[in-house]
C-alpha positions as CSV (number, residue, x, y, z in Angstrom):
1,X,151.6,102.5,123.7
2,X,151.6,105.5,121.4
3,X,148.8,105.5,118.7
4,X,149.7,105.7,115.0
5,X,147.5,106.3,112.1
6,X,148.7,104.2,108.9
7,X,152.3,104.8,110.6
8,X,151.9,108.4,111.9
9,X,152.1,109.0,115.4
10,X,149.4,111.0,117.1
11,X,151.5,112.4,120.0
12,X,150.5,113.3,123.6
13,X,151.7,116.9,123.2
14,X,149.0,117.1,120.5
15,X,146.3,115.2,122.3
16,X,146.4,117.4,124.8
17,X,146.1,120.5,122.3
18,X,143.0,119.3,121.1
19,X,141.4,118.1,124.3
20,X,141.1,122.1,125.0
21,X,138.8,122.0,122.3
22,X,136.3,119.0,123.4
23,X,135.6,120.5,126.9
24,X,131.9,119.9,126.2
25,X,132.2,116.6,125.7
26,X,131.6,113.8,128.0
27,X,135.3,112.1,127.9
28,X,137.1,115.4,126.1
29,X,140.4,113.2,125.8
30,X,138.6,110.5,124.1
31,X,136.4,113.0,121.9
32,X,139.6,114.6,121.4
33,X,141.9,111.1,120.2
34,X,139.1,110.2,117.8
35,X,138.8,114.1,116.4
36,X,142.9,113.4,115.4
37,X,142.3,110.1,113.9
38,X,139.9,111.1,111.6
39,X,141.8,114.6,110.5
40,X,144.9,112.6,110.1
41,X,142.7,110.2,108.4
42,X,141.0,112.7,105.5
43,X,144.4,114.5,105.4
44,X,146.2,111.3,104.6
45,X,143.3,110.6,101.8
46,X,144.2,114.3,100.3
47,X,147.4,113.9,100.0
48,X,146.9,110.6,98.1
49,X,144.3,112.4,95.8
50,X,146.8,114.6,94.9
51,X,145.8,117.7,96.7
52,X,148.5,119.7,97.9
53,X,147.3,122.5,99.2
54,X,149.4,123.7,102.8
55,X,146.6,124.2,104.9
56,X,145.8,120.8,105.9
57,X,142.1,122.1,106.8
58,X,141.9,123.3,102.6
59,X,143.0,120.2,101.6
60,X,140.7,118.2,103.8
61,X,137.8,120.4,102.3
62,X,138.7,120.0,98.9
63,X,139.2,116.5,99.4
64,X,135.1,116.0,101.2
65,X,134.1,118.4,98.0
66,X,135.0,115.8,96.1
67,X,134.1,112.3,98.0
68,X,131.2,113.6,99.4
69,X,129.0,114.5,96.2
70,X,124.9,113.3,96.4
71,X,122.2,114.5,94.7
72,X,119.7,116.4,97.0
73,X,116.5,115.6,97.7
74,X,113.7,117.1,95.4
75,X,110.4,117.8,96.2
76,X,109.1,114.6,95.1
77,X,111.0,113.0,97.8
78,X,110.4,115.3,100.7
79,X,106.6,115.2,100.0
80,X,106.8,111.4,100.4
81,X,108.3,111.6,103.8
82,X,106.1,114.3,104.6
83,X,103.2,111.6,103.8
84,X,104.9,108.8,105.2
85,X,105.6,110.6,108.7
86,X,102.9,112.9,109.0
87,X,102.5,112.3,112.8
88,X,105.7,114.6,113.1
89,X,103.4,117.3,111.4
90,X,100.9,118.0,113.8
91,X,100.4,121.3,115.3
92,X,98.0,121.6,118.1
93,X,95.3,124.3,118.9
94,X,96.7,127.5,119.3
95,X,95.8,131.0,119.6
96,X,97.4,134.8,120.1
97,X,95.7,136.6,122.7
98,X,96.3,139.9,124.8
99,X,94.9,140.8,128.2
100,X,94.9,143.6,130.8
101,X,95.8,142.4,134.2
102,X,94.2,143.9,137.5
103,X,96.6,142.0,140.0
104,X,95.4,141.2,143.4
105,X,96.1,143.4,146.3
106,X,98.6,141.3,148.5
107,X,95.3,139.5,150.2
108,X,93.6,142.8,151.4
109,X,89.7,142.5,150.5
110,X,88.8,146.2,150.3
111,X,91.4,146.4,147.9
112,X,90.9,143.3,146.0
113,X,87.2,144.6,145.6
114,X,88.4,148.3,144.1
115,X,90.9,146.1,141.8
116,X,87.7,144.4,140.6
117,X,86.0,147.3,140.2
118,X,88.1,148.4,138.3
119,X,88.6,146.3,136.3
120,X,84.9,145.6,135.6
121,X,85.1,149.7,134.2
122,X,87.5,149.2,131.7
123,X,86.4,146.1,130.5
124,X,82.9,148.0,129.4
125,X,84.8,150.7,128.3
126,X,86.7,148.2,125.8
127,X,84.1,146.1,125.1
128,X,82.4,149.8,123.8
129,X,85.7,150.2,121.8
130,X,87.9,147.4,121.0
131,X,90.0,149.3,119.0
132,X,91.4,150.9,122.3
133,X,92.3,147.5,123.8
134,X,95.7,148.1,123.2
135,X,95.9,152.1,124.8
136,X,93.9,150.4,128.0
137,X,96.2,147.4,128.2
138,X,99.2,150.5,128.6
139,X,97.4,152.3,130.8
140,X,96.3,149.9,133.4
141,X,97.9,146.5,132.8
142,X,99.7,145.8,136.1
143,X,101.5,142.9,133.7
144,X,104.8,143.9,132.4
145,X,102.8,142.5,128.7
146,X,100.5,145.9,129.2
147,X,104.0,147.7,127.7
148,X,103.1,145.6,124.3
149,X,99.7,146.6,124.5
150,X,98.7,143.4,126.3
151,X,100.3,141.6,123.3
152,X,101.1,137.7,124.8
153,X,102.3,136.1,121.4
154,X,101.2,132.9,120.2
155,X,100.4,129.8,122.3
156,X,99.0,126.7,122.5
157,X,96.9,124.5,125.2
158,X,98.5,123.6,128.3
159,X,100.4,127.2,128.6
160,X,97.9,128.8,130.5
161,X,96.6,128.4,133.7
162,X,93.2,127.0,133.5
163,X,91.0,129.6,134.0
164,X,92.6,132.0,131.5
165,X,92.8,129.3,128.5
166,X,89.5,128.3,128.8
167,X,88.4,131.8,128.2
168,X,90.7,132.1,125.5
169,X,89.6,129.0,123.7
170,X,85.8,129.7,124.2
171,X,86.5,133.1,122.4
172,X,86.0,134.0,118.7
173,X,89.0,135.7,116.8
174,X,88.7,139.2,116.9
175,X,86.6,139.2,120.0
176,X,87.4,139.9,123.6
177,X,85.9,137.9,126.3
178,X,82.5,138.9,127.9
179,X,83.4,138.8,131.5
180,X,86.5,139.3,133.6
181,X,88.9,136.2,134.3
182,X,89.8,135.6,137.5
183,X,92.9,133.5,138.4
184,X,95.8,133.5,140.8
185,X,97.0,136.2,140.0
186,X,94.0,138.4,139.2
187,X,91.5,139.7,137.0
188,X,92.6,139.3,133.1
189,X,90.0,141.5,130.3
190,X,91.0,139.3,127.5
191,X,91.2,139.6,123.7
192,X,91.9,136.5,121.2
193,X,93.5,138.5,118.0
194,X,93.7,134.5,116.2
195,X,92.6,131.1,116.6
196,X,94.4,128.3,114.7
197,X,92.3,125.2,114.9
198,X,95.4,122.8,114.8
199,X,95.6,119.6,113.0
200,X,98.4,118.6,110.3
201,X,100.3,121.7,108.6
202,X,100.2,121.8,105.1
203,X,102.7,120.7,103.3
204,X,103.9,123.4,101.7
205,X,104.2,125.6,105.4
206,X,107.3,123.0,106.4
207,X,108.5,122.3,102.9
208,X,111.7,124.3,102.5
209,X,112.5,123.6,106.5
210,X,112.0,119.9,105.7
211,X,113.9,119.9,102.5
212,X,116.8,121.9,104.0
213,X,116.6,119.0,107.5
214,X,116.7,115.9,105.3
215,X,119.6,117.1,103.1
216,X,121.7,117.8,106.1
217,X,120.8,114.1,107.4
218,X,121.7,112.7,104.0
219,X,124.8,114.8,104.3
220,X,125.3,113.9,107.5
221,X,125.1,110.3,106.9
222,X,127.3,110.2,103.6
223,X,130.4,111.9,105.8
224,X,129.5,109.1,108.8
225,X,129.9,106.4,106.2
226,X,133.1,108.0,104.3
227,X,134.7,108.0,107.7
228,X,133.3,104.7,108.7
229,X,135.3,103.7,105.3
230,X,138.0,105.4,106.3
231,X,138.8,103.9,109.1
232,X,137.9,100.2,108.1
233,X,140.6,100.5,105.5
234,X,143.1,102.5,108.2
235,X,146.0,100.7,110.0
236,X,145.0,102.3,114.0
237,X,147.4,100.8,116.7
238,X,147.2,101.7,120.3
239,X,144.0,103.1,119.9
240,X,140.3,100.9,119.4
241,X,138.1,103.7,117.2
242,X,134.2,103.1,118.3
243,X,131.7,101.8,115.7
């Protein structure tokens, strides 16, 4: 049974045009069907608003310019779903750190024991100068981070092995650790360059995000309901369109 929209016939040879286009999709022919419903749909609507404009996609535009006119949310509002969902707000303890790695010596204990050595050296010698961390990190980090003068970024519990996080969350800003940590993969001098306690982020740190992500919704959900309309109103055969 071919499928007609308000007497328009949605044809196989243009089913199968779109379907190249829904190839992520789960059912691309289905994703596909529906996607020419609903253009034929809003282009249908244009035309009986009166715009004429050639390019169907233009008119379509100028046609959702029209129907699809809210006011956005002001700062009133996102500040009261801030409030009102502020378990989506949390940040967790974080910190940025950067370490020079010493990495074990493929299970050979003489070596291991120079490594260590080693390593026990230039921690004093950074520990006498911090502000050198970085040059020692490039000289003798066996990490590929040692490049970024031991730089690691930002993260938060859970991202480290053991060893090395609790070293890094035992350690002041601004202060490098007082021994060498050992883990799996061998012996880290480490620096915490920031701490951030966690906790609920201000407000004003995720307001313009938040703003910007509850507009979209609102926009999102005034085209699902136009459509929704849309097709309510729509004479469909040979076709069943999904809630």
């Amino acid at each position: 049974m071919a499928i007609t929209v308000n007497g328009v016939e949605i044809t196989d040879a243009m089913i199968a045009a779109e379907t190249e286009n829904h190839g992520y999709a789960p059912n691309p022919r289905e994703a596909a069907i529906q996607q020419l419903i609903l253009h034929q749909l809003l282009l249908q609507q244009a035309r009986a608003k009166g715009l004429t404009q050639e390019e169907e996609n233009l008119a379509i535009a100028s046609l959702l310019d029209q129907e699809l006119q809210f006011t956005p949310l002001d700062e009133a509002a996102c500040l009261a779903f801030y409030e009102g969902n502020s378990h989506h707000f949390q940040q967790g303890e974080s910190a940025v750190a950067s370490h020079i790695l010493f990495a074990r010596q493929n299970g050979d204990e003489l070596a291991d024991s120079l490594q260590k050595a080693k390593a026990e050296g230039v921690l004093a010698e950074a520990q006498t100068n911090p502000a050198r961390f970085a040059n020692l990190a490039r000289e003798h980090s066996t990490c590929p981070s040692g490049k970024e003068g031991g730089n690691l970024g930002q993260f938060g519990r859970g991202q480290m092995v053991p060893p090395f996080e609790e070293a890094v969350f035992s350690t002041d800003a601004g202060e490098i650790a007082p021994y060498l940590v050992e883990t799996q993969f061998g012996w880290h001098i480490v620096q915490v360059n920031d701490r951030q306690t966690g906790g609920l982020v201000p407000f004003e740190a995720v307001k313009e995000e938040l703003r910007q992500h509850l507009n979209e919704a609102a926009g999102r959900q005034a085209m699902h309901q136009y459509l929704s309309g849309l097709v309510q109103a729509a004479t469909i055969e040979g076709y069943q369109m999904p809630a």
